[in-house]
Each structure stands twice: as C-alpha cells, then as structure tokens.
C-alpha positions in Angstrom: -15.1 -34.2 -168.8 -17.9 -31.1 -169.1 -17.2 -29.8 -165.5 -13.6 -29.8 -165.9 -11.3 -26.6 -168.1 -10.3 -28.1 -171.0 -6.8 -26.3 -170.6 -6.2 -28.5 -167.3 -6.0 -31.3 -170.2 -5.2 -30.7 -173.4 -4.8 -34.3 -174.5 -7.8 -35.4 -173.4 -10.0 -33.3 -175.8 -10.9 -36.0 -178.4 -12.0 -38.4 -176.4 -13.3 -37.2 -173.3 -17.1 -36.9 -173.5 -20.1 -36.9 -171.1 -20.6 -40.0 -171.5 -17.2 -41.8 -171.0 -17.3 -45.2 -170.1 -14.6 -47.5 -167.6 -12.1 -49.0 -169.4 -11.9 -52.9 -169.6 -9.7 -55.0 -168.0 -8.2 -55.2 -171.9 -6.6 -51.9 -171.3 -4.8 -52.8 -168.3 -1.0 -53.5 -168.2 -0.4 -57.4 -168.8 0.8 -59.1 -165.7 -0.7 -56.6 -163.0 -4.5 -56.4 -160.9 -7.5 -55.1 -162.4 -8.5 -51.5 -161.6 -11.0 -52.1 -159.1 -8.4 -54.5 -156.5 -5.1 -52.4 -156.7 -4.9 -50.5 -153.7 -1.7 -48.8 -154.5 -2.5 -47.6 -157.7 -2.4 -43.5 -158.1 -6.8 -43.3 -158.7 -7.5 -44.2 -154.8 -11.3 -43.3 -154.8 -12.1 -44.2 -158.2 -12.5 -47.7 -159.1 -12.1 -47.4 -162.5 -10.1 -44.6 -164.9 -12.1 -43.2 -168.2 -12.2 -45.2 -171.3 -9.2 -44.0 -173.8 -8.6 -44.9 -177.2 -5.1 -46.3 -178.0 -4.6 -47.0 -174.6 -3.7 -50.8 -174.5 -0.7 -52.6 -175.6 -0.1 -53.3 -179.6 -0.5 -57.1 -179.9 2.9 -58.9 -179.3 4.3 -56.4 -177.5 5.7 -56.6 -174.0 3.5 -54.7 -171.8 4.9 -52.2 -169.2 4.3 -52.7 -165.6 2.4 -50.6 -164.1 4.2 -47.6 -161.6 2.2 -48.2 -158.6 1.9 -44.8 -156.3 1.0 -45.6 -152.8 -1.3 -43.5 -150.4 1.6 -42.9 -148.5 3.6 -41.2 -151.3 -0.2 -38.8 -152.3 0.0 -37.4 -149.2 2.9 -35.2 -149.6 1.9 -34.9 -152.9 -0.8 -33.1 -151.8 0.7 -31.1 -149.6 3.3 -30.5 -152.0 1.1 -28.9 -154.5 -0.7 -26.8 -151.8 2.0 -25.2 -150.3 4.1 -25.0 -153.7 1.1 -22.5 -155.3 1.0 -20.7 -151.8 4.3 -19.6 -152.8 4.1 -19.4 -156.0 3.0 -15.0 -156.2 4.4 -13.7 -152.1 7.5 -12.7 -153.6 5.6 -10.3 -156.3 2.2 -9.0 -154.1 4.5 -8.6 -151.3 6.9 -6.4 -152.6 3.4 -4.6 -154.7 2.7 -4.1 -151.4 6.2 -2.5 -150.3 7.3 -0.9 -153.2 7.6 2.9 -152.0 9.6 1.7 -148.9 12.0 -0.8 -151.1 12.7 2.1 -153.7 13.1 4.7 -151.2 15.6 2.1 -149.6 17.5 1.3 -152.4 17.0 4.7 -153.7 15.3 3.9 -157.1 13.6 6.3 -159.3 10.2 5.6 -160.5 11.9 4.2 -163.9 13.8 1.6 -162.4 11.0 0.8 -160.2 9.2 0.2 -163.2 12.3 -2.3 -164.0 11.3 -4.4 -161.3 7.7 -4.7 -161.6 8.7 -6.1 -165.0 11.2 -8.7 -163.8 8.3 -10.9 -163.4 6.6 -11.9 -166.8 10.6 -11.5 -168.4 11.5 -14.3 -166.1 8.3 -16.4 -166.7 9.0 -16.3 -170.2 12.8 -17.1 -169.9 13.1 -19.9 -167.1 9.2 -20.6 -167.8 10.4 -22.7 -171.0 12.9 -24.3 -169.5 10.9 -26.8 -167.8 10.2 -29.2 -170.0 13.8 -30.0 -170.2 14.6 -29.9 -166.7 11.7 -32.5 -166.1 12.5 -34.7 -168.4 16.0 -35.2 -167.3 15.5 -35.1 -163.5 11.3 -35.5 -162.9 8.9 -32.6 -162.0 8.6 -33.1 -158.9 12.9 -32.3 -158.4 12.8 -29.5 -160.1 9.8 -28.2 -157.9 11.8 -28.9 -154.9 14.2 -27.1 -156.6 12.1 -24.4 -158.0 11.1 -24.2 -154.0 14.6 -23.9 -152.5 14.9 -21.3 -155.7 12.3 -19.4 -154.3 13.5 -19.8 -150.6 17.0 -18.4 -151.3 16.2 -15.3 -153.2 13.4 -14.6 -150.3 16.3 -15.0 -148.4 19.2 -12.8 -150.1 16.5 -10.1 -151.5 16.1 -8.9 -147.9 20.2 -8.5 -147.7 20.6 -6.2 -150.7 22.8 -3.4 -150.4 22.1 -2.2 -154.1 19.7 -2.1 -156.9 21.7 -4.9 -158.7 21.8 -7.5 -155.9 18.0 -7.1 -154.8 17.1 -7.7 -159.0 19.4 -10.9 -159.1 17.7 -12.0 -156.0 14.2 -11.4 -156.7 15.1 -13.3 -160.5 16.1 -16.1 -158.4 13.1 -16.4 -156.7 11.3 -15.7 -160.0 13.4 -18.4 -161.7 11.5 -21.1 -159.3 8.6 -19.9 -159.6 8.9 -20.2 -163.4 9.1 -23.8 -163.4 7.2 -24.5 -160.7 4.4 -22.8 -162.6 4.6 -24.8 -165.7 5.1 -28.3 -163.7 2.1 -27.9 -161.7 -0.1 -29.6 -164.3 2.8 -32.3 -164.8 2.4 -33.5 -161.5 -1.1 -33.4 -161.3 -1.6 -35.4 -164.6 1.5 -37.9 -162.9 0.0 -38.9 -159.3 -4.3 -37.7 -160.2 -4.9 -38.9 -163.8 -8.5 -39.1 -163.1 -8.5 -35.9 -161.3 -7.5 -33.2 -162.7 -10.3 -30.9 -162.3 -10.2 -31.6 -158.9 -6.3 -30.7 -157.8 -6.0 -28.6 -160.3 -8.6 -26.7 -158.7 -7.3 -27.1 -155.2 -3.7 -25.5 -156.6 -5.1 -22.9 -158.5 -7.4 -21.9 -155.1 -4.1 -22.1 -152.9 -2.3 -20.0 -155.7 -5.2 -17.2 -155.5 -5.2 -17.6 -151.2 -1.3 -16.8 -151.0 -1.4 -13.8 -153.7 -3.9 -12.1 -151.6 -2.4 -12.9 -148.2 0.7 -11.7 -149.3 -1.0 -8.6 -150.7 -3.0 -8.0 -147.6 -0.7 -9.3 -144.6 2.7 -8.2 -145.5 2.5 -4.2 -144.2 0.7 -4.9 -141.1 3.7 -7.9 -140.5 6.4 -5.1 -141.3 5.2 -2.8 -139.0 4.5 -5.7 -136.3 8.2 -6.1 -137.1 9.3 -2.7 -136.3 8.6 -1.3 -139.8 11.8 -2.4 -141.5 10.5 -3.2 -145.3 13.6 -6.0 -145.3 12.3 -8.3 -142.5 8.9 -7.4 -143.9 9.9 -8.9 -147.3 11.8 -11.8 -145.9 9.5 -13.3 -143.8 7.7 -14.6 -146.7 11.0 -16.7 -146.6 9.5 -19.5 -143.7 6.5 -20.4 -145.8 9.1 -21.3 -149.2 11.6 -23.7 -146.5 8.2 -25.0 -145.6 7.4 -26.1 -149.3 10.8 -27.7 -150.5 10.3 -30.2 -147.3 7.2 -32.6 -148.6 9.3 -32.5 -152.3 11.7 -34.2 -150.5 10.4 -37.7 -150.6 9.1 -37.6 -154.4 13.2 -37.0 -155.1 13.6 -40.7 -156.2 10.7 -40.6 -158.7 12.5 -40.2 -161.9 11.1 -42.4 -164.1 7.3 -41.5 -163.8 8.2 -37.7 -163.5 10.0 -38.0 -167.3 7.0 -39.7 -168.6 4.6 -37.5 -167.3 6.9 -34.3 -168.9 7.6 -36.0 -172.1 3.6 -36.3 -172.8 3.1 -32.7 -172.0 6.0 -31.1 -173.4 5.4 -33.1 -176.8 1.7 -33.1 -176.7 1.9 -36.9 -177.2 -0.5 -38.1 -174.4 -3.0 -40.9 -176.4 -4.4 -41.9 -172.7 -7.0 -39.6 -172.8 -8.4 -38.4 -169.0 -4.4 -37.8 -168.3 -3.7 -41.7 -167.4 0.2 -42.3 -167.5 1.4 -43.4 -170.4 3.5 -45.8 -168.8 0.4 -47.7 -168.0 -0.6 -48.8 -171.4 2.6 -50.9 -172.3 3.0 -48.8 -175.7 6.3 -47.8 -176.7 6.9 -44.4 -176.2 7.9 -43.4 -179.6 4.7 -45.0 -181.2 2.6 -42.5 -179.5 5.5 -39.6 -180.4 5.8 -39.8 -184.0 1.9 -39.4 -184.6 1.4 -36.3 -181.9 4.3 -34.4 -183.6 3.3 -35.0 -187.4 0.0 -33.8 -186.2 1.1 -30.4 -185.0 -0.2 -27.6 -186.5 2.4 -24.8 -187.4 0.7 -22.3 -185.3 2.8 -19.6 -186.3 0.5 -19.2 -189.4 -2.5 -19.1 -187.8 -4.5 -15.6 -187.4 -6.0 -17.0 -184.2 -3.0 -17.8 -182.6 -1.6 -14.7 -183.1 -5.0 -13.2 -181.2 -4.4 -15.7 -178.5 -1.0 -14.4 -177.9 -1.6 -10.8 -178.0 -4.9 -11.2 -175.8 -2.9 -13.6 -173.1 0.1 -11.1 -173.5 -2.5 -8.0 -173.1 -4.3 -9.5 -170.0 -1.0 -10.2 -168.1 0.0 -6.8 -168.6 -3.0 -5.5 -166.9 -2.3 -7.9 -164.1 1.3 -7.4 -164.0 0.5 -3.6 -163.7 -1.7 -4.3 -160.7 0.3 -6.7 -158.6 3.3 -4.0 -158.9 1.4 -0.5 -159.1 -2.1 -0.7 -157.5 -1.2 0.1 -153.8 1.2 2.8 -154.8 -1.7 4.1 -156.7 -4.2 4.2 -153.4 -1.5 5.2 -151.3 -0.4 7.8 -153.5 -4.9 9.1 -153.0 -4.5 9.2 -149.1 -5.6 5.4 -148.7 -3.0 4.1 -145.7 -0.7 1.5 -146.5 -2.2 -1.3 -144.5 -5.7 -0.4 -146.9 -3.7 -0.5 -150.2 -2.9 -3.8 -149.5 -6.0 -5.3 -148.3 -7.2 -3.6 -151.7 -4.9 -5.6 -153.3 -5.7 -8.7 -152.1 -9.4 -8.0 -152.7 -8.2 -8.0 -156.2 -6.6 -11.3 -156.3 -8.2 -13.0 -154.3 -11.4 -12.6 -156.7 -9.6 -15.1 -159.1 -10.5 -17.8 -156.7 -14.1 -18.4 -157.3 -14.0 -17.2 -160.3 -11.7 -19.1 -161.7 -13.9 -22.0 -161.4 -17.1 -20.0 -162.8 -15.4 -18.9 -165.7 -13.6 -21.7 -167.9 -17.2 -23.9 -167.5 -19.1 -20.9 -168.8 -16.6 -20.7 -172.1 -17.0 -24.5 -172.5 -20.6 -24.2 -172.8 -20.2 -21.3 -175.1 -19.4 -21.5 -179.3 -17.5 -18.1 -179.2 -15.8 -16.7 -175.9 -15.9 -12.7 -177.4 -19.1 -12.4 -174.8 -17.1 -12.9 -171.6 -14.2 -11.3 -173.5 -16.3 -7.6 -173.6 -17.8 -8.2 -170.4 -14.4 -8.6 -168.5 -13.0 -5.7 -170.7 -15.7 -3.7 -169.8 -15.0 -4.3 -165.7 -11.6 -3.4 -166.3 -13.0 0.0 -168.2 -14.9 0.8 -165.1 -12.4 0.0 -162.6 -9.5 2.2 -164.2 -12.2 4.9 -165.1 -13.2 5.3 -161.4 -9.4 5.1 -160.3 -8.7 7.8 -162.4 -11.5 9.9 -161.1 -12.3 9.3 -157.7 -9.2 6.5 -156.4 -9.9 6.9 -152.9 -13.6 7.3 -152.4 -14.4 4.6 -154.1 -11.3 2.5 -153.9 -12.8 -1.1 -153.0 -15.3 -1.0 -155.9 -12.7 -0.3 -158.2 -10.6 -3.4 -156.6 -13.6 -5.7 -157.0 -13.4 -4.8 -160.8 -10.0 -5.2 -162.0 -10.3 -8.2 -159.7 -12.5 -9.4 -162.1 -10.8 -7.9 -165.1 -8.1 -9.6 -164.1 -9.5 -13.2 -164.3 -9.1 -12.7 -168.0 -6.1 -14.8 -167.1 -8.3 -18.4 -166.6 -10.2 -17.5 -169.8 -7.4 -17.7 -171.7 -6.1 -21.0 -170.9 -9.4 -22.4 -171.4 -9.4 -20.6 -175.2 -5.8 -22.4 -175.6 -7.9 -25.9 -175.4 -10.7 -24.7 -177.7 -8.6 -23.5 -180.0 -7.1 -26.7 -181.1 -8.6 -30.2 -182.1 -5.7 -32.2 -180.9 -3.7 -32.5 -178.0 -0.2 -32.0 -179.9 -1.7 -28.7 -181.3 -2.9 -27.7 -177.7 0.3 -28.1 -176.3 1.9 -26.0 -179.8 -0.4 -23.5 -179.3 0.0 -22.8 -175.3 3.9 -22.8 -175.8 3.5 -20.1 -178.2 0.4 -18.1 -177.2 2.4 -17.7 -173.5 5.6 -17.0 -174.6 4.2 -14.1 -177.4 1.9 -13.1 -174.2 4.9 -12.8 -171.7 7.0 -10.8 -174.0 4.0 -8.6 -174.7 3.6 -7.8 -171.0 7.6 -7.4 -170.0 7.6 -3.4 -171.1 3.7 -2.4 -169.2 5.1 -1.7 -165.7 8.5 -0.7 -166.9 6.2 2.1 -169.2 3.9 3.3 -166.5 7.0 3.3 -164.1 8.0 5.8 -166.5 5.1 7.9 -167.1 4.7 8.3 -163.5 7.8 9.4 -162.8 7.8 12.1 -166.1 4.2 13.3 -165.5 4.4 13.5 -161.7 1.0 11.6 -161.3 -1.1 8.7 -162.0 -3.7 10.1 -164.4 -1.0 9.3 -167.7 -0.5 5.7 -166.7 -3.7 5.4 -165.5 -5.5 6.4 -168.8 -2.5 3.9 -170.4 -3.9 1.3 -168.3 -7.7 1.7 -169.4 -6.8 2.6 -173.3 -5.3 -1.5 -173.2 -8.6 -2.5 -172.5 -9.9 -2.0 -176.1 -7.4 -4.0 -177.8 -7.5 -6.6 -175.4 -11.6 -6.7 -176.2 -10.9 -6.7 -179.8 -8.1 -9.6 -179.9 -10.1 -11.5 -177.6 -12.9 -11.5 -179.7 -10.7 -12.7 -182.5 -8.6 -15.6 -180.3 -12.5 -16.5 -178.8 -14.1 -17.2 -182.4 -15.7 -20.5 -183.1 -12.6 -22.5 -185.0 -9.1 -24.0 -184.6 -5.5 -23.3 -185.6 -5.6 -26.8 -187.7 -8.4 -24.5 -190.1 -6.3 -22.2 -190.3 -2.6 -24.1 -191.0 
C-alpha cells in the first residue's frame, strides 16, 4: 500500500500496489462465509482483504478453516498493543533521567555508568533474536505477556538493589521483555489486523514515542513528589508494566494462530500479500516454506547490507547515547533536573510525528542518501551547539537530535527497499539489526569513559558529533537505488 512503510510488511512488497484489487470469493477458505458476511473475521471494517497471489488452495487439497477472531477478543488486542509500547522505553529514559542519583547511590564511577547505558542495545541484540523461537512454540501474544511480567519484575527488583550487580541483572530483566516484545509487535499486528498494518502499526509506534518521553519528562518531578528517593522514583514505572500483562491474559489460549503468524515472519515465507494469515488460504505450510527460503539472498555478501547494518548500528548509538547521557549533559551546564528531562522528552517525543512523515517520503524517493545528509546534518548542529553553548540554547539543540534521532524509522523502511522479496526482507532486517545492535553496545560504555578521564563533556561530545559523518556516508551507501538479490 503507498501510504503505508514498507518495513511494517515486508512480504507484501511484490504484490501490493496502488491499485490492488478485493480478492474473490475463489480465495476464500472452502467451507466458510464470504468476506463481506463474516462478522467474526479479524478485518471488522473492511469488507474485503487485498488481492494476493498464491493465496487460494492448490486444487485437491483440503482447505483450512478459517481462525475466526471475534470483536470481543480485538479489543484487548488493542489495548494490548497500546499499553505493551507504553512500556516498552520507561525503564531506559527513566533511569536517563536519574542517572546521577542511581550512580551516586550505588556508588558507580562514570565507567561503569557507562556499563549501564549500554545494557540496553546488548540485550536487544541477545534476547531480541530469541523471539522467533519463543513464538513459534508458545504464540506472540504469550510471550508478550510474558515479556510484560518480564518487564514488571525487574521494575520491581531494580528499585531493591543493594549493589551494582543486582540493579544490572534487574534492569537486564526488564530489558529481556522488552526485547521480545519489540520484535513481536509486528507479529501480532500482522495476526489479528492483516489489512491494517499501517494503521496499528502506527498507533504502537505513537504509544512507543508517548511513553519514552513521559518517562523522560515525568519521572524527576514524581521522585521528588515522592520525597526525592531515586528508588521509588524508578519503581513507580512498575504500575503501568502490571497494567500491561493484564489484557495479554485472555490471548493466552491462542496458540495456533500466534505460531503461524511467527513462522511467516521469522522465515519470510508469507505469500498472502497485505499480511492476511496464512492459515486462511488452505495451503500447506511447507509449500509456501520451501520457495521463501531458496529465495533468500545470502546477505552476508552484499556491500549494501553491510551499509545497512553499520548505518542502523551507527544511528542507535547516537540514540542509545541520548536516552542514557543527554540530561546528565544539561544538568552537568546548570539546566535543573526537572528541565533535563523535559529536554529529553522533547527529544523523543519528536519521533512521533515524524515517524509517520518520514518512511512515506523514502518511499516516494529512488535513493534515501537525501534524508540520510539532512538528518546527519541536524544531528551536526545539535551536538555542535551542545558543545558550545549546552545551556543557553538547550531546547534547540533537543529539537535537533530529536530529529537526528528519527534516523531510527528511516532505516526500517531502507530494510524493505532493499530487497525484492519478502524472504530477503526478513534475511536482511535479521542481519542489518543484529550487526546494528552490536555496533551500538560499546558508544555509551566509551563516552562513560571519556567523561570520567577528561573531567568534562567536550571529549564525548565531539565523539558524539565525529559519528555523524560515517553515519551520512554509510547511509548514503545502504540508501542507493538497488537490492541485496543484485548484489548476491
């Protein structure tokens, strides 16, 4: 679809055009309604679902029933996904937010401060890949609720640290849920909203950017409403992560569809087009498996997906960097601590229109290298001016690396450009985030360390804006007009 990323579907590249068309009655499961009379059925507004080739039954085969989903079970669907992406960045802005008070608690020097602002992208990129796995055995939407109750006891036990150790394996925990969660947001989407993906994609990624900021701006003035004790300051976030395991609860039983909907997107195997189930076309799984997989590109020897994954890894260093060092930065100018983190939530919270703008604009465009400069060059300007002036002219810097920082969307949409089939999308996002993450693990830890050696911020700082030119020049590469299959 043109107004939707093409990253929030990988599989539906090929086919989906302007001018798709509703799929006959052909294409339906033998033995169930047509499209336009089921009223249990998971598209509720849309009479019909996008044409998609391959999508009916080989002839003399049993077709599959249908998995109805009724209205009852999208509601805390919904508000599953909602308050799941609320939670899914409190546990790093707010401790961003805290940091001085947390390391003079647990009395951490600036290098092992630097540890924990690099916990993050080391446990996305070591529980992230396990999620796949987990959902194929026990359905995406269990291991969200798990990935919630994850993130709900490590809120909880972070809090109760006596040492450095504990509060690390506790704040892993919570990172370990939101690993998952992250990657299975999409699988439930594409499971219970085939035919709208744009749309709740949209309305997770928004709630994702509304609790990053909140948490960045809310959590100091809740500390001191608390009586200024960082611990009840960082465990409050604790209430809204009970509150999102709760509407998981009743999606626990649905198994069956969760596996399918994991086993397309793990394998890349989807030949439904739009994100329809699979289960609804009566083929036999491993028809649809054997072709996806043969059609994989090795990405590994592709130039461009090397690019990709240095210019994803490159970006979510910068934001990494941010989340964990920006309000220390401010503070450390004379900016009070309630103001650092209102700063910081300026920052994030400019993904969220943003991230719509962006990804259409690349869509329309044959190379991405234009947008790549101009973000670079926001991210130039915001580090130069917190490097020479961080306090006077604090929340113009913020509004740039807030946009600097939504190099983040561009890149997932450059993952679906880069690739003509939806086995190679899959291939290619698998590696180009798991390069990316292990790119950004040793940022914070290295200006964690700087600060500490140098005694100041203008080191790291200049670190911080120097990243900005190979991020331009690798993104210029990863945003060219081809695909890894040209170059395998």
């Amino acid at each position: 679809m043109p107004d939707e990323p093409k990253t929030l579907d990988p599989a539906a590249r090929p086919a989906a055009t302007a001018g798709d068309s509703p799929a006959p009655d052909r294409d339906r499961p033998v033995g169930t309604a047509p499209r336009d009379t089921e009223a249990t059925t998971v598209t509720q507004a849309t009479p019909t679902t996008p044409a998609t080739p391959g999508a009916s039954a080989a002839p003399g085969t049993p077709a599959a029933p249908a998995v109805p989903v009724h209205r009852r079970v999208l509601v805390p669907v919904v508000l599953g996904l909602v308050l799941a992406a609320l939670n899914l960045r409190p546990a790093i802005t707010s401790l961003g937010a805290l940091l001085e008070e947390v390391s003079e608690g647990l009395h951490m020097s600036g290098s092992v401060a630097g540890v924990l602002t690099s916990v993050p992208p080391l446990c996305f990129a070591v529980f992230g890949i396990t999620a796949p796995r987990l959902a194929r055995r026990f359905g995406p939407a269990a291991v969200v609720c798990a990935g919630m109750a994850a993130i709900f006891a490590g809120l909880v036990l972070r809090p109760l640290a006596g040492g450095t150790a504990a509060f690390l394996a506790a704040s892993a925990l919570a990172l370990m849920g939101i690993a998952v969660s992250n990657v299975l947001m999409p699988v439930i989407v594409k499971r219970y909203f085939p035919d709208r993906v744009g749309t709740m994609t949209g309305l997770y990624s928004m709630a994702l950017a509304l609790g990053t900021s909140v948490a960045a701006a809310a959590t100091v003035p809740m500390t001191d409403a608390l009586g200024g004790d960082w611990r009840l300051g960082l465990g409050v976030w604790a209430v809204l992560a009970a509150l999102a395991v709760l509407p998981w609860l009743p999606l626990l039983r649905d198994r069956d569809g969760g596996r399918a909907g994991a086993s397309r997107t793990d394998n890349g195997a989807s030949r439904t087009g739009a994100g329809s189930p699979r289960m609804d076309t009566g083929a036999p799984r491993t028809e649809a498996k054997a072709p996806a997989q043969a059609a994989a590109p090795r990405v590994t020897r592709s130039r461009t997906a090397w690019a990709l994954g240095a210019f994803f890894g490159l970006q979510a260093t910068g934001a990494y960097i941010t989340m964990g060092w920006m309000p220390q930065i401010f503070r450390d100018a004379g900016v009070p601590a309630s103001t650092a983190g209102v700063l910081l939530a300026v920052t994030m919270v400019m993904g969220v229109p943003l991230a719509f703008v962006i990804p259409r604009l690349a869509t329309r465009m044959k190379t991405q290298g234009p947008i790549v400069v101009a973000l670079a060059l926001c991210g130039l300007g915001g580090y130069t001016g917190l490097f020479l002036a961080p306090a006077a002219g604090a929340w113009i810097w913020a509004v740039l690396l807030g946009v600097s920082n939504c190099a983040f969307p561009l890149a997932l949409t450059m993952i679906g450009l880069r690739s003509r089939t939806g086995a190679g999308v899959v291939r290619l996002s698998a590696f180009a985030q798991s390069v990316g993450y292990l790119i950004s693990i040793p940022g914070p830890l290295l200006v964690g360390v700087l600060y500490q050696h140098s005694g100041g911020w203008g080191l790291p700082i200049a670190l911080m804006g120097g990243l900005m030119v190979p991020q331009m020049i690798v993104g210029i590469l990863a945003g060219r007009d081809r695909t890894v299959e040209d170059e395998c």
